[in-house]
C-alpha positions, 0 to 999 in steps of 0.5 A: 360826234359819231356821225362827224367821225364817220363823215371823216372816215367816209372822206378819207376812204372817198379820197383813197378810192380816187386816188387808187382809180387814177392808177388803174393803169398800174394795176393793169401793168401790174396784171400784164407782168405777173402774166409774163411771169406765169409764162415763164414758169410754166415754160420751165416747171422744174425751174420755177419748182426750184425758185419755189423751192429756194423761197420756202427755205428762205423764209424757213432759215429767217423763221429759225434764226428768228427763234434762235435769237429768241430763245435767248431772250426768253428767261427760264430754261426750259423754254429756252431749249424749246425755242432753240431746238426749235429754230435750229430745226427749222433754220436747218430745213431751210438750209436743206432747201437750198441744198438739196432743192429736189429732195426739198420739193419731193418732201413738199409735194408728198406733203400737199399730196397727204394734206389734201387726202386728209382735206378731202377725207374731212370734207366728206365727213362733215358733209356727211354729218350735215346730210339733213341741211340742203347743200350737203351734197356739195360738201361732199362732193368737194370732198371728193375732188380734193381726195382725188387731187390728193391722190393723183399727186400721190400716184405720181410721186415722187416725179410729179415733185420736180414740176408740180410746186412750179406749175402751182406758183405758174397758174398762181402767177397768171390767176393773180395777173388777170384779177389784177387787169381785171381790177384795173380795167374795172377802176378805169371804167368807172372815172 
């Protein structure tokens, strides 16, 4: 009974390969625009830094009323505050965001610049308490980079803020676009 399950299983993933392998052409579409899409962004950091922006505090206002309306399904009192305060703190960041895109995108950018600090500052440790096992040193050694990152986004803060977020959402942008094309153009070639 297994090997009919696993029959069926190997089928039905067969078919949905094919079926994804006669849309290769999509895919590349797909690639081909969200490359366009990057371009644009990195025409206009401080645009796409906003657009950025604008998304973040979308999801934090949805996020919040989310909460709010969940507090009041939660029965005891104590909890009930701790939802509350917790979705309007956060419904607010969102509102914040769209307020005051700039100020938003300075918070955020200092934000990734001390995250990527701490990062780099972990790394480094635990390649360091690794250093008997082979490979150690490549721990370390990202550790440094991510470090460095951290604090080259921190030296240029806060002016980095107004295009930095934008140009992260641009590479990320035209990364997506040529793993896209290149995944399509891979299905294409094996019909």
């Amino acid at each position: 009974m297994t090997h009919a399950g696993q029959t069926g299983t190997s089928s039905s993933l067969g078919t949905a390969v094919e079926e994804v392998r006669g849309k290769w052409g999509w895919f590349v579409a797909l690639g081909v625009g969200l490359i366009l899409l990057g371009v644009v962004a990195l025409a206009n950091l401080l645009l796409a830094t906003v657009a950025t922006i604008f998304y973040i505090g979308a999801m934090m206002l949805i996020g919040g009323i989310v909460e709010i309306v969940h507090a009041f399904q939660v029965k005891t009192w104590g909890r009930f505050f701790y939802w509350l305060l917790s979705g309007i703190f956060y419904a607010f960041a969102g509102v914040i965001a769209f307020y005051n895109p700039l100020l938003a995108s300075a918070a955020l950018t200092l934000l990734l610049a001390v995250l990527l600090v701490v990062a780099g500052i972990f790394r480094i440790w635990i390649g360091f308490a690794a250093r008997p096992e082979s490979g150690w040193g490549w721990i370390v050694a990202t550790g440094v980079i991510t470090l460095l990152v951290g604090v080259l986004v921190y030296s240029a803060w806060p002016g980095n803020s107004l295009v930095l977020l934008g140009a992260i959402l641009a590479f990320d942008l035209l990364f997506q676009g040529i793993g896209f094309i290149s995944f399509g153009w891979t299905l294409r070639s094996r019909r």
